[in-house]
Structures are given as C-alpha cells and as structure tokens.
NUSE-169405 format. One record per residue (C-alpha): residue in one letter; x, y, z. Coordinates in pm, whole numbers, padded with zeros to 5 digits, always signed. Each point is the difference from the previous one (the first is absolute). Example, Ala and Ser with C-alpha at 12.3 -4.5 7.8 and 13.67 -1.06 7.14 Angstrom:
2
A+01230-00450+00780S+00137+00344-00066
end
This chain:
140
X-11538+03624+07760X+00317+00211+00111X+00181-00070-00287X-00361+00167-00222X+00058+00254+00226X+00325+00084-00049X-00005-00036-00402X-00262+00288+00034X+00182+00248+00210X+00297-00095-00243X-00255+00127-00267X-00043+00272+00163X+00300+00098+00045X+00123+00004-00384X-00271+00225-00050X+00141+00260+00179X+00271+00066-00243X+00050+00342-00055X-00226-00011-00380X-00321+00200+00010X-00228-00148+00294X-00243+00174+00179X+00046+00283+00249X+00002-00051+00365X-00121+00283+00131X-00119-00125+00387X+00132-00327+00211X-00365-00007+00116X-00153-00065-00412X+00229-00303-00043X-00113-00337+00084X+00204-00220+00299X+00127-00226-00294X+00122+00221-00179X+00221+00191+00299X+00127-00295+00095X+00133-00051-00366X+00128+00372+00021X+00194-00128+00379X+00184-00339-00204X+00325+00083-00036X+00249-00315-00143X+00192+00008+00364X-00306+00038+00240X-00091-00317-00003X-00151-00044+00374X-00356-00085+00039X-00045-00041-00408X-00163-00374-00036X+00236-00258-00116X+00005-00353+00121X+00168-00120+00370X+00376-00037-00014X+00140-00182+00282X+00323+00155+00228X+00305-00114-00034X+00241+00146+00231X+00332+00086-00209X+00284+00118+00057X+00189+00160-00232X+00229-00121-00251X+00372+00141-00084X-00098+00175-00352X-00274+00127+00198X+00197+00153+00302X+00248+00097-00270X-00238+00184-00178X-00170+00153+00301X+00333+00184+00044X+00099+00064-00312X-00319+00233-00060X+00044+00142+00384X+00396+00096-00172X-00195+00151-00274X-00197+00192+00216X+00300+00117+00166X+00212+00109-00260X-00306+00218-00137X-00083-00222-00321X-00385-00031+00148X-00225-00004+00278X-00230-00271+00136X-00320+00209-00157X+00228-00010-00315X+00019-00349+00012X-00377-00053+00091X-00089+00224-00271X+00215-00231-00231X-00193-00294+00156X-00336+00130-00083X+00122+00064-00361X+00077-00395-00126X-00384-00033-00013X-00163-00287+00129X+00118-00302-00169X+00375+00134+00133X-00124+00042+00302X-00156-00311+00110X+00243-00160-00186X+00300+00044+00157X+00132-00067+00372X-00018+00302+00235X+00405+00040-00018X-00029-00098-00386X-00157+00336-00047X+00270+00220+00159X+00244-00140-00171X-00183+00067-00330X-00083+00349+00100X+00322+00077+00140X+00189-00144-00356X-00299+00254-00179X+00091+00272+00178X+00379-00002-00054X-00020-00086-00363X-00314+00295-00046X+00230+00240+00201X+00311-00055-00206X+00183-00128+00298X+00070-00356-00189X-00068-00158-00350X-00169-00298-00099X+00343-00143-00111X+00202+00083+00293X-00307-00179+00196X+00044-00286-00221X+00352+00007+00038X-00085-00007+00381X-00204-00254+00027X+00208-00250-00233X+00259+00066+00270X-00198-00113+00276X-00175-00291-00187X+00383-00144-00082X+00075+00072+00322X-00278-00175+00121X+00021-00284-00254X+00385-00090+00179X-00104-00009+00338X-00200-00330-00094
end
C-alpha cells in the first residue's frame, strides 16, 4: 500500500515539470493530493511512506570524517556554502540521491562544484585520485 502510494505522488510530481499544465490560481482549489505532490522535494524525505528501516548506530568512517572536513575547508576558503552544497544535493535527482551514502554525496557535490567552477579539471582529478588509489594500493 505505501509503496502505491508513493509511485503516485512520484507521478505527480513529474507532472509538474515546467511544460504547459494548468494554472494554479488559489491553494484552496487544489486537492490535498495534489499539494502534497507540490510539498515532495527529492531531500524531504520525512514522513513520505516508505517501508521500516531498522537503526543502526554508526559511527563514522575515515573517508567519511575526511570528507566532512574537506567540504567544511571548502566552505572556508569561499569555494561554497552548506546551502550551495544542499542545493547541489537536491540536483543529482532521485536515483543519486538514494543511491549514495550521506558522505558519498558531498564528496560528489563538492568534486561538481570545483570542476563546474573552474577551480580543477577532470584530469587533474583523475590525476588525484590515481595518486591516492596507488597510494592506497601500497599500504596493503
């Protein structure tokens, strides 16, 4: 039942692309379906149905701490903001998203923004992460 619930507010959602709809001219015309498909936004998950997911308590890993400040450096030095990154967040769509680990989206939206703003390149990232991955690779 939640999941039929959630595949229509999905639905509704991709209909509110911006191609020709129909006008919204009052909150008070619109059915409570429908506003809550206007509300569902990819990163506002809480309350939307899905089914129970039990609690692990975590702490976090290195590559997540590392990342953690690594984006708060970022932050510092001026290359974003925390509603920068969010923004970013929203903007790998859902399959992204959901897909990734909380830190694992960060990191992509941190690499994103540097290589969008002209601060690196995709080869000196490659470069970069060949580095580490050798690096890596000896320490085994």
């Amino acid at each position: 039942m939640a999941t039929l619930l959630y595949d229509k507010l999905l639905s509704n959602v991709r209909n509110l692309a911006p191609e020709d709809r129909e006008v919204l001219d009052s909150p008070y015309t619109i059915s409570n379906e429908f506003y809550a498909s206007l509300r569902a936004v990819v990163h506002d998950v809480g309350g939307q149905p899905d089914h129970p997911q039990p609690y692990f308590e975590k702490g976090e890993e290195e590559w997540e701490m590392n990342t953690y400040l690594t984006c708060e450096c970022l932050g510092w030095r001026g290359a974003w903001n925390s509603e920068m990154r969010r923004r970013a967040e929203n903007d790998l769509g859902t399959t992204q998203y959901f897909g990734m680990p909380y830190y694992g989206r960060w990191i992509t939206v941190a690499t994103k923004t540097l290589v969008n703003k002209g601060l690196i390149t995709t080869d000196e990232l490659g470069a970069k992460i060949d580095e580490i991955r050798a690096r890596l690779e000896a320490k085994k």
